[in-house]
N, C-alpha and C positions, 0 to 999 in steps of 0.2 A: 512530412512530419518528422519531426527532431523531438531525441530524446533529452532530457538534461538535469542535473542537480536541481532542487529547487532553491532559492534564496530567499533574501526577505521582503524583494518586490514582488512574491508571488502569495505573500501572505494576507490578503485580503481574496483571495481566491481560495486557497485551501480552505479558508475558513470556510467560506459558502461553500464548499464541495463538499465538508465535513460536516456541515447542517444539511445536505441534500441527505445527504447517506445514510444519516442517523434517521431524518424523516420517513425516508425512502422503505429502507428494511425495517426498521422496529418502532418506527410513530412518535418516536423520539424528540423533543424539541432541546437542543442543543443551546445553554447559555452562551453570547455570544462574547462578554467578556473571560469567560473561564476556557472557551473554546480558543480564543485568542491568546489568550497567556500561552496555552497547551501547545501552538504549533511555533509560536515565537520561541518559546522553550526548545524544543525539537532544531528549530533552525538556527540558534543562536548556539548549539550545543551536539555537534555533532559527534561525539563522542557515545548520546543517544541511540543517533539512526542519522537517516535521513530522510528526504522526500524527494521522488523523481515527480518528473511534470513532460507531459508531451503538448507540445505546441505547435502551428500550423498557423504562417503567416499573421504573427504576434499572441493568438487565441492561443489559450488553456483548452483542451481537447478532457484532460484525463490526468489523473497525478495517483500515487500513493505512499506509501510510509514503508520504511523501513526500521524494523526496532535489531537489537541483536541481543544473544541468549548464548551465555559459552554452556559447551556444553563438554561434560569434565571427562563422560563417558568417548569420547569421539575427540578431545582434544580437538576441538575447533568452532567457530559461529553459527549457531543458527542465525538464519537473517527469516525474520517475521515481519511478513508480508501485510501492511494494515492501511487502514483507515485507503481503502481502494474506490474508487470514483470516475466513471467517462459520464463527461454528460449524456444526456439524452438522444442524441442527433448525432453522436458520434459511434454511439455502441454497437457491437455486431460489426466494427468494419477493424477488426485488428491493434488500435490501442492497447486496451491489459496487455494484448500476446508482447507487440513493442517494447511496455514498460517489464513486464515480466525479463524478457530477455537480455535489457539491461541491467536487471538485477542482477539475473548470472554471470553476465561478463564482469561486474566487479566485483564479486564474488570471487571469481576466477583469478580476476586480477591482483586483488588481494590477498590470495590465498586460502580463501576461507572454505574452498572446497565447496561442496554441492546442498548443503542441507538448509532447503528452505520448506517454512509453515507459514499455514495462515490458517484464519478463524471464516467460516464460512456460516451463514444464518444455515437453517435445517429446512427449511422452507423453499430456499434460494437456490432452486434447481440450475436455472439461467446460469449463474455460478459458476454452481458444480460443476458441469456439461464443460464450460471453459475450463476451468481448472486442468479438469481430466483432460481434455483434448493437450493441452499444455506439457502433460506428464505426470503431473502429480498423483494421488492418489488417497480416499480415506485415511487416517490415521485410526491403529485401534486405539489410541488412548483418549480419554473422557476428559472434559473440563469441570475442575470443582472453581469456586472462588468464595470468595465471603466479602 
């Protein structure tokens, strides 16, 4: 399995990995030209984020997003961790952990130092249980939005 930047031959996959995901945890059906703008956006603008993708003799295995967030307190990125996705037949065998630890090598590489978040359902034990095993931990802060 190889890790790698995604581009924009992988954007007909993101998108259906982003309509699994939304389906998946919250029942969500995902427009799929608004959802297509949104990752073409993403990929055409990396000044955004980005999206890793792990692959496996040309298959799409598992991808997700990265957004970033300065953070004034800490002089330095948060890198947020989103829109996460293994398919089905790949999960439980080490993907996230893979795409996860590329996160931090360019991180690292960048400079941007160690601070990463993401957004987990409350529900989404399977998740959490990765997560933590990964390192991470709860965050005490609350999400409001409007």
């Amino acid at each position: 399995m190889q890790i790698r930047l995604g581009n924009a031959s992988d954007l007909t996959a993101l998108v259906q990995f982003n309509q699994a995901m939304a389906l998946e945890t919250e029942n969500l059906q995902l427009d799929t030209d608004t959802l297509t703008r949104g990752v073409k956006g993403m990929l055409e603008h990396p000044e955004r984020g980005f999206y890793l993708v792990a692959e496996q003799d040309l298959q799409i295995l598992g991808s997700l997003m990265v957004t970033f967030e300065w953070s004034d307190w800490r002089a330095q990125q948060y890198y947020w961790v989103q829109s996460v996705y293994v398919t089905p037949q790949h999960r439980r065998k080490g993907v996230y952990a893979k795409l996860y630890q590329y996160v931090k090598q360019l991180a690292q590489t960048n400079g941007d130092g160690d601070c990463f978040r993401l957004y987990v359902e409350h529900d989404n034990h399977i998740a959490q249980q990765t997560y933590k095993k990964l390192g991470m931990s709860q965050s005490h802060y609350l999400m409001f939005e409007q």
